[in-house]
N, C-alpha and C positions, 0 to 999 in steps of 0.2 A: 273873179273865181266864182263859179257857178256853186250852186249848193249839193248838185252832186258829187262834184270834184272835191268840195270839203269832206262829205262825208266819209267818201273814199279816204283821202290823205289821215280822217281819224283812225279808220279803223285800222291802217297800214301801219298808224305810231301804236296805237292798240297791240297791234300782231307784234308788233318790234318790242315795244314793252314785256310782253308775254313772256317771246324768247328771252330778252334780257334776263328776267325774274328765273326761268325756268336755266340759264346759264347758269345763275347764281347760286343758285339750288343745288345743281350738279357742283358746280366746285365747292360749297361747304361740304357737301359728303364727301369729294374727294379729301378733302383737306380733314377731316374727321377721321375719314381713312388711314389717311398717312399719321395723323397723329398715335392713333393706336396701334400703326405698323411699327412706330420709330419708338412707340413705349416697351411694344416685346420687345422690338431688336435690342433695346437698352436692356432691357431685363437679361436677354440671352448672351450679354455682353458681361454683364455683373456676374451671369452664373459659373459663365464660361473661366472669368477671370479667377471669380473664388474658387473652382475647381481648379485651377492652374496653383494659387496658394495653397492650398490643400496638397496636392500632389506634390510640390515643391517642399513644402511641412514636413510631408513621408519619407520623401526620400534625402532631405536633411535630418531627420531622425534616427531612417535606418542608416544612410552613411555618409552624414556628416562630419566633421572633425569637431568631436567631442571626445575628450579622455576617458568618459564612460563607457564609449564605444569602441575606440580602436585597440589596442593590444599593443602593448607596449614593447620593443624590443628583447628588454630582460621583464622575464615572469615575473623576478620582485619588485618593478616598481611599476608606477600606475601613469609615468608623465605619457602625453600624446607623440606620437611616433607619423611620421608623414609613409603610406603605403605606395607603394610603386603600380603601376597596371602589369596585367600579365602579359610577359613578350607572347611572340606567334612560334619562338619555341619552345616556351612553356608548357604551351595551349598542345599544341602537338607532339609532347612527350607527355601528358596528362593521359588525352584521348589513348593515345600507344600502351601505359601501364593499364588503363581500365580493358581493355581488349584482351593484355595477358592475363588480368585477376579473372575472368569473366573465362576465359579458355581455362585456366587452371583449374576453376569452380566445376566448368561442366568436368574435365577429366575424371579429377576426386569424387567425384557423386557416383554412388555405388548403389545398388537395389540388393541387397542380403538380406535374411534372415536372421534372426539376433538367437544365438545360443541359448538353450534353455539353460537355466541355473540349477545348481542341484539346490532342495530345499534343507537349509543350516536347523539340523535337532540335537545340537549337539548341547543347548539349554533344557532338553524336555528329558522327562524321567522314563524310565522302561522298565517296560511288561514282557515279561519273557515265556513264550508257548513254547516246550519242548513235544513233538509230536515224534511218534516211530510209526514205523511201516506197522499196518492190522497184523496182530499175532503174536508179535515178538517181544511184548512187554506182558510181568506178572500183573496180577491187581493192584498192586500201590504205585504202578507204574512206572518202576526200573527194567530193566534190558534184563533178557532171561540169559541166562548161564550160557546158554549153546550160543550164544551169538555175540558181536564183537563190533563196536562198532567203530569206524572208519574215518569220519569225515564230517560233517553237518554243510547245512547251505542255508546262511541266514536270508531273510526278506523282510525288507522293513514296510510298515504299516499306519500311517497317522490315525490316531482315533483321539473324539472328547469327548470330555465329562460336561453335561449340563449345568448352568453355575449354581452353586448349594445356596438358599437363603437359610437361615436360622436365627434362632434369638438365643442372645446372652443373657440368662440369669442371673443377676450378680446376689447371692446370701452374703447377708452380715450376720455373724455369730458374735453375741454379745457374750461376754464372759467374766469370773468377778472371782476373787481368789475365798480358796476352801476357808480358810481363815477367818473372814469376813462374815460369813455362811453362817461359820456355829459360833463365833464370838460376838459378832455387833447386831445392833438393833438394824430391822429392814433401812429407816431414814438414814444410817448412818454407812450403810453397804453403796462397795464403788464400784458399778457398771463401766465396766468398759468396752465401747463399741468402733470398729474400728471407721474410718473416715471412708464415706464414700467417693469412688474416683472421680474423677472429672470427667464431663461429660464435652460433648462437642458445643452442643448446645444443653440448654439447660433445660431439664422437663421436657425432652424429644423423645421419642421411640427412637429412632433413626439412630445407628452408630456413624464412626467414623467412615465405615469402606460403603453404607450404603449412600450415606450426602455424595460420599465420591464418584463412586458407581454413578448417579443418578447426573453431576455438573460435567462428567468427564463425557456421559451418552451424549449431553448436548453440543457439548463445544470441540469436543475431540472426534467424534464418530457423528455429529449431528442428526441426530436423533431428540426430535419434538417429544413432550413429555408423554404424549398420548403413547406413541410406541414404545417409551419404557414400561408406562404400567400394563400395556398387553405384554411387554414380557415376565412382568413381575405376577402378571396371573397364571401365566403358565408355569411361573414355578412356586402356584399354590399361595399367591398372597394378594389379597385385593386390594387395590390404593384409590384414593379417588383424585381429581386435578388440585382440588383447592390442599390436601394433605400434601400433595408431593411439591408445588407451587411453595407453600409455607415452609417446607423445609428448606428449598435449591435459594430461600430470599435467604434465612436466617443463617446459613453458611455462606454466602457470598459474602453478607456482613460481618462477616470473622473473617473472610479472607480480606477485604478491604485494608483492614491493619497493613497488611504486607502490600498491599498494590499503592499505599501511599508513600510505604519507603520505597519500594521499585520506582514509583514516580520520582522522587527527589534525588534517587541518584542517578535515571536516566539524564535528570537534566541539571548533572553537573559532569557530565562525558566532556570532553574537549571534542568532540565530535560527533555529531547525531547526524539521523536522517528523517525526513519528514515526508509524509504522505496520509492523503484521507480516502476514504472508500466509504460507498453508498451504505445504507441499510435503511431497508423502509421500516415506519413504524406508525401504527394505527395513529390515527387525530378519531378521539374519541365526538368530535362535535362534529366532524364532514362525517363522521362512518366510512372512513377511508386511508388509504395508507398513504402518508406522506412519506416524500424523500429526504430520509437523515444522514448526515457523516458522520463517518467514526473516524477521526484520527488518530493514526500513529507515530512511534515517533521511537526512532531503533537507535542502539547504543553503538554506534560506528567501531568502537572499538572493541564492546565484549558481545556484541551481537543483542544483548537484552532487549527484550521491545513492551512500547508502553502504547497502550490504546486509551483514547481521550475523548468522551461524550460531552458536549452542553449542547444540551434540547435539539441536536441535531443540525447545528447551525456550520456553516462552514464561511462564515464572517472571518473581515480581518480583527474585529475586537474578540473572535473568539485564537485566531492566531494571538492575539497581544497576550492576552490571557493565557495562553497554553506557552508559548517561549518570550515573552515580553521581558524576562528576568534572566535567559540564555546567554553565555555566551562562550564563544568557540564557533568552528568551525558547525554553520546548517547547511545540508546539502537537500534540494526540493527539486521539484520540475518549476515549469513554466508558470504557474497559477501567480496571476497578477496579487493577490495579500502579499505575499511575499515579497513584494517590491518594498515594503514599509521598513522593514530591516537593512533594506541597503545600505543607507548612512547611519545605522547605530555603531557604537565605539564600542569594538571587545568581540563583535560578532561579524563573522568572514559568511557570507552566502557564495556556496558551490550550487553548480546546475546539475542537469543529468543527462550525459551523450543520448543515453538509449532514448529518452523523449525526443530528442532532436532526430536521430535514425528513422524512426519510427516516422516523423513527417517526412521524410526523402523517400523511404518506404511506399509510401502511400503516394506519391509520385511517380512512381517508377511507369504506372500505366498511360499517365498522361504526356509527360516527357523525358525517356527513357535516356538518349543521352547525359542531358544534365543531370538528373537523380544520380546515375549507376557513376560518374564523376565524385559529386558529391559523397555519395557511398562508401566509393574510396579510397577517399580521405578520413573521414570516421575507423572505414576497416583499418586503417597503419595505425592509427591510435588504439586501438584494442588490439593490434598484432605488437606493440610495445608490452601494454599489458601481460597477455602471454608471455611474452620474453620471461617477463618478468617473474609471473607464477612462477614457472619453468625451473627458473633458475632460483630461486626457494630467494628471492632480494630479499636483505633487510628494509625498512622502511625507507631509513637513509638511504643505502645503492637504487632504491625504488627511484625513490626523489631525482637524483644525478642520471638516473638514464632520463627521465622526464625531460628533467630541462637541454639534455643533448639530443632527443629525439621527439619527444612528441611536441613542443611547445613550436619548432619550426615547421610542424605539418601544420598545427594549428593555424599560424599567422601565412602559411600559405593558402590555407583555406579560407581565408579572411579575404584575402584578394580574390579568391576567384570565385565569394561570394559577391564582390564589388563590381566584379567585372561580367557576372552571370544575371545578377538582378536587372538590370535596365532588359535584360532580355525575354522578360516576361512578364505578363501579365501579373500583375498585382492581389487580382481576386482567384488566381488557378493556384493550386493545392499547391507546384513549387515555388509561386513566390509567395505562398503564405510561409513555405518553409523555410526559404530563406531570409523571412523575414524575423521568422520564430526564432532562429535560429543566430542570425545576426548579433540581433537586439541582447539576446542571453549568450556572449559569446565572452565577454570582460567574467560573469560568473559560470561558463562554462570551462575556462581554462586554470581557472582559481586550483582545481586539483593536482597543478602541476606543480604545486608549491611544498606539498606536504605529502608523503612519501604513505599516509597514515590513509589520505581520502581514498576512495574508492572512485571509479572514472564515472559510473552512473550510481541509479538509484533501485535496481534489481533487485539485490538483495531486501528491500523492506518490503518491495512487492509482493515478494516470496512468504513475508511474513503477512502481509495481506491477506494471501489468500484463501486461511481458513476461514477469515469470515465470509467469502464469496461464494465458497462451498456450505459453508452452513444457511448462507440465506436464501439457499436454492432448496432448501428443505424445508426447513420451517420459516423459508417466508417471509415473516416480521417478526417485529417485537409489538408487543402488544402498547406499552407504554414507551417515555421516556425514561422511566425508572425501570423499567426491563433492560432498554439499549445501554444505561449506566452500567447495570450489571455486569451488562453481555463484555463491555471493554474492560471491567475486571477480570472474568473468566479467562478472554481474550488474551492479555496482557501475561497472567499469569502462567498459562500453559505455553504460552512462546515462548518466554523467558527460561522456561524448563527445558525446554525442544532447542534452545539456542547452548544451554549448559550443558547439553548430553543425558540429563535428568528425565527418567521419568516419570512422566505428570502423575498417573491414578498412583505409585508409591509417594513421593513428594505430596500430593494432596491430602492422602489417608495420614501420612503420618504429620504433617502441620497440623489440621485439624485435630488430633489428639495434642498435643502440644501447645495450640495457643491459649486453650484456657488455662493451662498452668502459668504461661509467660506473663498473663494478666494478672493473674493473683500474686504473683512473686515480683512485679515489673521489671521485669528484664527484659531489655534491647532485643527484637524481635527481627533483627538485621541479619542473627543469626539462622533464621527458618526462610528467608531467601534461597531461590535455588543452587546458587552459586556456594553461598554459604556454606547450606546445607548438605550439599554433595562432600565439600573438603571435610567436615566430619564425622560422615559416614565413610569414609577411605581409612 
C-alpha cells in the first residue's frame, strides 16, 4: 500500500468517525426528546386521571347513594331509599304540563291599571268651613231671615300642622304646714318638696317623644341625623351632631334592657329563621368602609325579629355564637356555616325553596327547557301552599296535605334532578343549580314535616329590608358600636311592625317607663311589644 492510499483510507475512517459521533449526537437529542415528551405525556395522564377522580368525587357527592342525600320514601324517616330513572313517559308528560303552565301564564297576564284608592281619614280630626253665597248672611254670620236654606255639598280637603317643639317646665312647690310656721323654730320646720319624675335619661334636655322623634327619623323613615336637625331648625331649635349623637347613644342604652329579652326569647321559639344582610361601616385605620353583616333571626311562629351584630363578621364561630345554644326547628339558605348544625341533637335545619327558584330563575336564559321544567316542580309546591292559605289549614291539616301532595313532587323532582344533571355542564348556571339544589334537598323537604314551617325563607327577607333601605341613605355606620346599635333599633321596631304596634307610640312611652322599672326591679318582659299591646287593650 502506497502512502497515498494510506492517507486516503485515514481520512475516509476520519469522515466515517465524524458521521458516527455526529449520529450519536442526533440520537442523544432524540432520546432527550422523547424523554421530555413521555414526561408531559405522563404528566397529562396524572392530570387527566385526577380530573376523572375529581369529577367522579362530584358527581358521587351530588348523587351518590348516601342517606344525606336521597329522600326517603316517608318524610319521617331518614333510611336510603333506591330512586328509579325517569321513564320516556314521564319525560313526556313533564314536558306536556310545562307547555300548559306556560300557556295558562301568558293567558292570565293582563296590562290594567290598578284602581286608585280612596285615602282612609276616618283617624284625622275636622275642621269644619261653613261658607254661604256673598249677601246672604248677617255679621256674626248666620243665614238672614229672608232666606232658607236647602241642602249643603260637602268637599273634603287634607291640610297639616308643622310639628310643635316646646319645653316642659316642670315647678316643684315646696310647701310646709301653717302650724309649723308660727309654732317651731326654723331647724325644726318640715319642707316638703315633692319628688321629681323620672326622666328618660338623667340630666338630658331631651324628653321622651324627642329621643323618639329623633331613633324613629333614623331607623323607620331613614333619615341621617344631619337631616333631622335641619329640620329641628326650621322649627326654631338649634342642635349640633355631637348633642343629638349623645342623646340617640344614651337611649339606645335603655332600650338594650328590652332588646336582651327580645333576644332570649327569640331563641327559645321552636322555630326561627336565619338570615344576614350587608351593612358597611367605616374601618377608622384604611379610612374606609368595610363590608359588615347584620344578622337576623325571626320568631317563626310570632313573627318577632332579632338582629345580631359582632364586629361584622359573618363567621361560622359567630353563627355558633349567635344559635350554638338553639334548638328547634332553623330554617336558612344555602350558606355553607350552616352545614355545622347538621348533626347537632335537638336542632332540625330547614332550607328555603325561594333560594333554590331563584337559581333556576337565573337559568331560564341559558337553558330554558330544563329551567321552565324544574320551575315547575317548585311552582306545584307553592300551588300546595296556596291550597292551603285558601283554605284557612290548621297547622295539623297543613302538615297531612304535605305529606299527600307535596313531598311526592318533591322526590319526583329528585329524579329528574338525577336524570337532568349528567346533561349539563357543571360550571353553567343550571348545573350549579342543580347542584345547589340537590345537595340542599334532605333540608329542603324537612318542612314537610311540621305543618308550623313555612316553605321558604321570605318572610325574614321582608324583615330585612328596612335595613337595606336605610343603608341607601345614610350609607354607613360610622363604627362598630354604631352597627351594634343600629341592630337594637332594628330589632326593636320590627318586633313592633310584626305585633301590629306602633313603634314612635311603644318607644315614647317605654322610655318614660324604663326608668321607673329600674328603680322598683320589675321584669321589663312587660314593656315588650307583644306585652305591651295586651295592656294597653
Amino acid at each position: 500500500m502506497t502512502q497515498s492510499e494510506h492517507i486516503k483510507l485515514i481520512e475516509e475512517y476520519n469522515a466515517l468517525r465524524a458521521e458516527l459521533d455526529a449520529a450519536r449526537e442526533e440520537m442523544k437529542a432524540t432520546l432527550e426528546k422523547l424523554s421530555v415528551q413521555m414526561e408531559r405525556n405522563s404528566a397529562l395522564e396524572n392530570e387527566v386521571a385526577s380530573l376523572k377522580d375529581q369529577l367522579y368525587w362530584l358527581r358521587k357527592k351530588v348523587f351518590g347513594k348516601m342517606s344525606e342525600k336521597n329522600l326517603p320514601v316517608d318524610p319521617m324517616q331518614l333510611n336510603l331509599f333506591e330512586t328509579e330513572p325517569m321513564s320516556e313517559e314521564e319525560q313526556a308528560e313533564l314536558r306536556k304540563a310545562v307547555e300548559q303552565q306556560e300557556q295558562t301564564i301568558t293567558r292570565t297576564i293582563t296590562v290594567s291599571k290598578p284602581a286608585r284608592k280612596p285615602i282612609d281619614t276616618t283617624r284625622l280630626p275636622v275642621e269644619e268651613i261653613n261658607i254661604y253665597p256673598d249677601g246672604t248672611t248677617t255679621p256674626d254670620g248666620s243665614l238672614k231671615d229672608e232666606y232658607v236654606e236647602i241642602g249643603t255639598e260637602e268637599t273634603l280637603r287634607m291640610e297639616t300642622v308643622p310639628a310643635r317643639v316646646y319645653v316642659v317646665k316642670t315647678i316643684r312647690h315646696k310647701v310646709m304646714l301653717r302650724s309649723d310656721v308660727a309654732d317651731r323654730n326654723p331647724e325644726d320646720r318640715r319642707i316638703m318638696t315633692p319628688a321629681l319624675p323620672l326622666a328618660p335619661i338623667s340630666k338630658c334636655m331631651a324628653g321622651a317623644s324627642v329621643l323618639t322623634d329623633i331613633i324613629i327619623g333614623k331607623y323607620m323613615y331613614h333619615l341621617p341625623f344631619y337631616r333631622q336637625i335641619q329640620q329641628y331648625r326650621e322649627y326654631g331649635v338649634s342642635l349640633n351632631d355631637s348633642t343629638v349623637g349623645g342623646w340617640y347613644e344614651a337611649a339606645v342604652e335603655k332600650l338594650k334592657l328590652l332588646y336582651d329579652l327580645l333576644r332570649r326569647k327569640i331563641l327559645s321559639s321552636e322555630y326561627i329563621q336565619v338570615d344576614e344582610s350587608v351593612i358597611p361601616v367605616l374601618d377608622d385605620e384604611k379610612h374606609r368602609a368595610r363590608k359588615g353583616y347584620e344578622w337576623c333571626v325571626r320568631d317563626g311562629l310570632t313573627g318577632d325579629v332579632m338582629f345580631y351584630y359582632d364586629r361584622g363578621s359573618r363567621s361560622g364561630r359567630v353563627a355558633r355564637e349567635l344559635l350554638g345554644g338553639y334548638r328547634g326547628y332553623a330554617q336558612t339558605d344555602g350558606y355553607e356555616v350552616y352545614e355545622q348544625f347538621e348533626p347537632v341533637e335537638g336542632r332540625t335545619m330547614c332550607g328555603c325553596w325561594a333560594h333554590a327558584r331563584r337559581k333556576f330563575v337565573d337559568a331560564l336564559d341559558e337553558n330554558k327547557a330544563l329551567a321552565s321544567e324544574a320551575l315547575y316542580y317548585i311552582s306545584r309546591l307553592y300551588a300546595v301552599e296556596s291550597k292551603a292559605d285558601d283554605g284557612g289549614l290548621t297547622p295539623e291539616q297543613r302538615l297531612a296535605l304535605r305529606k299527600e301532595e307535596s313531598y311526592p313532587v318533591i322526590r319526583a323532582f329528585e329524579r329528574w334532578m338525577q336524570a337532568s344533571y349528567p346533561k349539563v355542564s357543571l360550571q353553567s348556571r343550571m348545573g350549579r343549580a342543580i347542584a345547589y339544589t340537590y345537595s340542599l334537598l334532605p333540608r329542603l323537604s324537612r318542612y314537610v314535616n311540621d305543618g308550623r314551617i313555612n316553605i321558604d325563607n321570605n318572610l325574614i327577607e321582608n324583615a330585612i329590608r328596612p335595613l337595606a333601605l336605610g343603608r341607601k341613605n345614610y350609607l354607613f355606620c360610622g363604627n362598630d358600636a354604631s352597627a351594634y346599635r343600629a341592630a337594637i333599633v332594628y330589632s326593636l321596631i320590627g318586633t313592633c311592625k310584626a305585633a301590629g304596634v306602633e313603634p314612635r307610640l311603644w318607644m315614647e312611652d317605654v322610655l318614660r317607663q324604663i326608668p321607673y322599672y329600674e328603680r322598683d326591679g320589675k321584669d321589663m318582659s312587660d314593656l315588650l311589644p307583644r306585652e305591651w299591646v295586651k295592656r294597653k287593650e
